[in-house]
BALOBA-1460 file (C-alpha; in Angstrom, 3 decimals):
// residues 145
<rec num="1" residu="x" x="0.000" y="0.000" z="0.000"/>
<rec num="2" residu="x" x="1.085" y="3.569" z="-1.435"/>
<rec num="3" residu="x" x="-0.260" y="7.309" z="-0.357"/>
<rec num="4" residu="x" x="-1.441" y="7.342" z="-4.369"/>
<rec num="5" residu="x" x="-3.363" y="4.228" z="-3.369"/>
<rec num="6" residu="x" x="-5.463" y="6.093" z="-0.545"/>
<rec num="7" residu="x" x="-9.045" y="6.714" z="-1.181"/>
<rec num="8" residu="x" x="-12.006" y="7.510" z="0.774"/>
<rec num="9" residu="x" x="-14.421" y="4.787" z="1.485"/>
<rec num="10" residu="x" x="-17.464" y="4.357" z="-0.567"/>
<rec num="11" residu="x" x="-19.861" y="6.756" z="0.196"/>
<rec num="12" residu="x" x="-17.683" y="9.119" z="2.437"/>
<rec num="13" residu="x" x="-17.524" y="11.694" z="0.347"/>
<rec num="14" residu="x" x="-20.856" y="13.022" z="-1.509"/>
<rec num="15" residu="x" x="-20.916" y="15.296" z="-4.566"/>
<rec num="16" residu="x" x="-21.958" y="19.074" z="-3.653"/>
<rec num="17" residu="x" x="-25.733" y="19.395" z="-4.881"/>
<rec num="18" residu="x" x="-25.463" y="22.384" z="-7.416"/>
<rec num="19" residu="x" x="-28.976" y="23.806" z="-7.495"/>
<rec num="20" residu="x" x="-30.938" y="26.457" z="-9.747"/>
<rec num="21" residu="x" x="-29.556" y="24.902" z="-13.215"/>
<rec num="22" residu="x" x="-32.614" y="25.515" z="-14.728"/>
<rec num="23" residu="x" x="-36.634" y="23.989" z="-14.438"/>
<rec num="24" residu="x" x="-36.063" y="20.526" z="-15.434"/>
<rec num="25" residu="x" x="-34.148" y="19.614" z="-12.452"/>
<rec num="26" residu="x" x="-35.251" y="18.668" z="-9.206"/>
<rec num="27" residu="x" x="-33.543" y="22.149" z="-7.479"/>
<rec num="28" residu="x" x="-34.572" y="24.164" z="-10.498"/>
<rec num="29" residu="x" x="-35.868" y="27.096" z="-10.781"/>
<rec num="30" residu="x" x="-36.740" y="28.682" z="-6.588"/>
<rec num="31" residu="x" x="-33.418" y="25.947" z="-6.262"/>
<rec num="32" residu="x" x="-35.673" y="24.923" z="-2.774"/>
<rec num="33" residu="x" x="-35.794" y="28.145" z="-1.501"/>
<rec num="34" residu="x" x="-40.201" y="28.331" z="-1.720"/>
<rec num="35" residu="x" x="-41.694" y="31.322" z="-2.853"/>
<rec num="36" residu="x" x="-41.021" y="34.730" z="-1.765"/>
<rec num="37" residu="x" x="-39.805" y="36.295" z="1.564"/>
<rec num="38" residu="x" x="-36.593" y="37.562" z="3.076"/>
<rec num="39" residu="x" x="-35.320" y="33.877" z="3.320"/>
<rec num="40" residu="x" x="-35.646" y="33.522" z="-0.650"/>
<rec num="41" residu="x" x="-34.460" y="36.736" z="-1.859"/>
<rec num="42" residu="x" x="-31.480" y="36.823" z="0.222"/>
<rec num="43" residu="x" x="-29.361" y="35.698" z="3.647"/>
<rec num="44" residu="x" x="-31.128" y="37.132" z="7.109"/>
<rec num="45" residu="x" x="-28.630" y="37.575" z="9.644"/>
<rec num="46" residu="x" x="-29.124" y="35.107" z="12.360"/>
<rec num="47" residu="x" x="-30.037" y="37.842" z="15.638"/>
<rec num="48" residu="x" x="-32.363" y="38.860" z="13.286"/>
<rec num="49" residu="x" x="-36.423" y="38.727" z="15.026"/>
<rec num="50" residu="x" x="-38.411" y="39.634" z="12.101"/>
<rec num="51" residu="x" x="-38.141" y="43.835" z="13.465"/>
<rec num="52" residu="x" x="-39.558" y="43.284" z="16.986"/>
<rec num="53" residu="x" x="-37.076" y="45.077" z="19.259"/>
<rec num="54" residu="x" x="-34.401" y="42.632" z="19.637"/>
<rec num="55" residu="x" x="-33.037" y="40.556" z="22.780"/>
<rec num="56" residu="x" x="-30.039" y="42.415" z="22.693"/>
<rec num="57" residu="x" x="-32.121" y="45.770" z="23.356"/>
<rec num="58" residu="x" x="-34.250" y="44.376" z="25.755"/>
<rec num="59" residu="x" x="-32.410" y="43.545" z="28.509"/>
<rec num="60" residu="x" x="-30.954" y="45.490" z="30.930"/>
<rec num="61" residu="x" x="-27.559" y="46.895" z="30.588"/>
<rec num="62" residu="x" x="-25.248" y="45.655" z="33.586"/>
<rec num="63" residu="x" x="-21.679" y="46.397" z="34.069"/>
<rec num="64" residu="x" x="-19.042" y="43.416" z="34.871"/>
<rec num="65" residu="x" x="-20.384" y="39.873" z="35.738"/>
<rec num="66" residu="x" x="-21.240" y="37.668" z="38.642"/>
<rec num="67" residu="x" x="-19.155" y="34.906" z="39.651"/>
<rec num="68" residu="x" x="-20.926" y="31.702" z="39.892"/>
<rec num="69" residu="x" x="-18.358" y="29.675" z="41.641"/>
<rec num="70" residu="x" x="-17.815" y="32.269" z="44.276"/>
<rec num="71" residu="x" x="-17.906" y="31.267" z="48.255"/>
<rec num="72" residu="x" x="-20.029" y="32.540" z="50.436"/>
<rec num="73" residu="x" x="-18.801" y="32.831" z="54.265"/>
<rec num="74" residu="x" x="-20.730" y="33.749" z="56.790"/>
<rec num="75" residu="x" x="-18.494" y="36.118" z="58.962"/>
<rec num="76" residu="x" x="-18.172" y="36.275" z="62.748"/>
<rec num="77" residu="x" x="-16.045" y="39.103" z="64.114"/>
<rec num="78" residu="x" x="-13.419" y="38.353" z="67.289"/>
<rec num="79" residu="x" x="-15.229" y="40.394" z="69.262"/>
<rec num="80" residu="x" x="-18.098" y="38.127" z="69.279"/>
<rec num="81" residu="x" x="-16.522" y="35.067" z="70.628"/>
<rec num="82" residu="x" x="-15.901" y="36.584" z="74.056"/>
<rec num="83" residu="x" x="-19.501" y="35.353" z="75.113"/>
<rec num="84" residu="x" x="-18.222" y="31.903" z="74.945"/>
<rec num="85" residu="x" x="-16.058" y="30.353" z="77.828"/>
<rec num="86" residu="x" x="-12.315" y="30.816" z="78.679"/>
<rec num="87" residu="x" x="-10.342" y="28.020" z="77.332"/>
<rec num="88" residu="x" x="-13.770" y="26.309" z="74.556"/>
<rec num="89" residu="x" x="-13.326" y="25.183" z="71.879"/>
<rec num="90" residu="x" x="-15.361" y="26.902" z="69.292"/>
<rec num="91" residu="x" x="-16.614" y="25.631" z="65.736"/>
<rec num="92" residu="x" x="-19.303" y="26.373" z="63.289"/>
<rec num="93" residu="x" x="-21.954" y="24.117" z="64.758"/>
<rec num="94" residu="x" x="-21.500" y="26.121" z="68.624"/>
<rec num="95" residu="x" x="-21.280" y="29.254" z="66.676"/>
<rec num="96" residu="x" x="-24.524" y="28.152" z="65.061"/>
<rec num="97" residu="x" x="-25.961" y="26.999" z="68.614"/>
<rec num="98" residu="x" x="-25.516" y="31.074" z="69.689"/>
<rec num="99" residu="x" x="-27.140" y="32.641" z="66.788"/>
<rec num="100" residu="x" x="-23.793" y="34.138" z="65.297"/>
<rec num="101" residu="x" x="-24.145" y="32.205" z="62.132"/>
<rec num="102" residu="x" x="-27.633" y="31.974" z="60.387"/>
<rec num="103" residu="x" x="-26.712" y="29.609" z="57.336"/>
<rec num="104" residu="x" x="-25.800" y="26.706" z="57.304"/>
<rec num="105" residu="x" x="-22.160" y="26.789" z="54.763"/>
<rec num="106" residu="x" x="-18.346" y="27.787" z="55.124"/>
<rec num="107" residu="x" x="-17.812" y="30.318" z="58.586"/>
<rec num="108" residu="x" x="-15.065" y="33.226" z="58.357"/>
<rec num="109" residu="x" x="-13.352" y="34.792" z="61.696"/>
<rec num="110" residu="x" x="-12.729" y="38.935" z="61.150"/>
<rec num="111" residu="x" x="-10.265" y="40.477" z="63.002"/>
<rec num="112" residu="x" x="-12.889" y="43.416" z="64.440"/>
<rec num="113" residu="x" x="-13.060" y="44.033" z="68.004"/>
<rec num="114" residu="x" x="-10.793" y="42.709" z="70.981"/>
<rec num="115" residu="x" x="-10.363" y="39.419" z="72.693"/>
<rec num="116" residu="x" x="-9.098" y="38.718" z="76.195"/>
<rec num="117" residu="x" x="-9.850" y="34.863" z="76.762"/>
<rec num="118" residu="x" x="-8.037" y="32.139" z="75.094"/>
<rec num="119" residu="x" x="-10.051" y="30.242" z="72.672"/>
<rec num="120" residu="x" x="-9.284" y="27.613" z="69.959"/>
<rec num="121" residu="x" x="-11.195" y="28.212" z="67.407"/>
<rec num="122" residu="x" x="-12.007" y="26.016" z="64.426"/>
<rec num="123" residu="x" x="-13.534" y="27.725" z="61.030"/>
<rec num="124" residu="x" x="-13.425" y="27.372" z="57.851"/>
<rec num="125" residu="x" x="-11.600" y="30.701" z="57.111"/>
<rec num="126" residu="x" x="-9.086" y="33.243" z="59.005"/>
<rec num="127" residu="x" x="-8.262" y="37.065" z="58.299"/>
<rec num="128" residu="x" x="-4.956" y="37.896" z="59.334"/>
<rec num="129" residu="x" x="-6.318" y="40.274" z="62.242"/>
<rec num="130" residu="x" x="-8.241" y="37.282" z="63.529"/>
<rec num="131" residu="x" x="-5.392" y="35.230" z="64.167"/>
<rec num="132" residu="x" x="-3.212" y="37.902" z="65.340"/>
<rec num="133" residu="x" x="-5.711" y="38.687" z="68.148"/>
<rec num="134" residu="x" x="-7.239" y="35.159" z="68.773"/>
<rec num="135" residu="x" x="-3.112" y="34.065" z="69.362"/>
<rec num="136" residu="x" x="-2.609" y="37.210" z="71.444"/>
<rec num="137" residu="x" x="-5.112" y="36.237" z="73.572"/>
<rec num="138" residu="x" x="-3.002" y="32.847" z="74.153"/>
<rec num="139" residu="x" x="-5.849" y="31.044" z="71.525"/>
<rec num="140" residu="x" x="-4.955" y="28.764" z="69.103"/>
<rec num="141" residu="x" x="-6.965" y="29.200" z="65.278"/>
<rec num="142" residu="x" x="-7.967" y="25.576" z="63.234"/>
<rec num="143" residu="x" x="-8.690" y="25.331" z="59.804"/>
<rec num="144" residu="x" x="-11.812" y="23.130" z="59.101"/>
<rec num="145" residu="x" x="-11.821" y="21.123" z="55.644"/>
């Protein structure tokens, strides 16, 4: 076998159908376009809706985009955990238990406000601040999976 021997199986390849050679053919004369309208006398632009105000012009004009994949933390400042115990240990379900978190989801610790008992606390997420003060306060900070 030779590349000049190569061919394309039977029935791979189909002649192009040439139509509007004249009335006796099968694609004569409209060449299967029908009668009349915009589609038969020439090509319509695909956005096009027939001159109702298009889609494009109907919606609402909105600046930048929202990111579906973004996460969501429900935020708990320092200053909040000083309600619980000296020396807890505090997670998302006890913060849940006090009312400081309403949804159910990933928790973030802020660093707002002051804390003077030592607490380990577990969340999902940490500012800086927060673990500056929560390790001032001789705490210890856990990152939950």
């Amino acid at each position: 076998m030779k590349l000049h021997h190569l061919k394309p199986s039977p029935g791979a390849k189909k002649d192009k159908i040439r139509v509007g050679r004249g009335e006796g053919g099968r694609r004569g004369k409209t060449a299967g376009r029908g009668t009349k309208g915009s589609k038969a006398r020439g090509q319509v632009p695909a956005w096009f809706e027939g001159g109702q105000m298009p889609i494009y012009r109907r919606l609402p004009k909105l600046k930048g985009f929202k990111n579906r994949n973004k996460e969501v933390f429900a935020v708990v400042n320092v200053e909040r955990l000083e309600d619980f115990a000296k020396g807890s240990v505090i997670g998302p379900d006890e913060l849940r238990a006090k009312g400081l978190v309403k949804k159910r989801g990933k928790v973030k610790v802020l660093g707002e406000g002051a804390l003077t008992k030592s607490l380990t606390v577990r969340a999902h997420a940490f500012s800086v601040g927060a673990v500056e003060r929560i390790e001032a306060a001789g705490g210890t900070v856990e990152v939950v999976e």
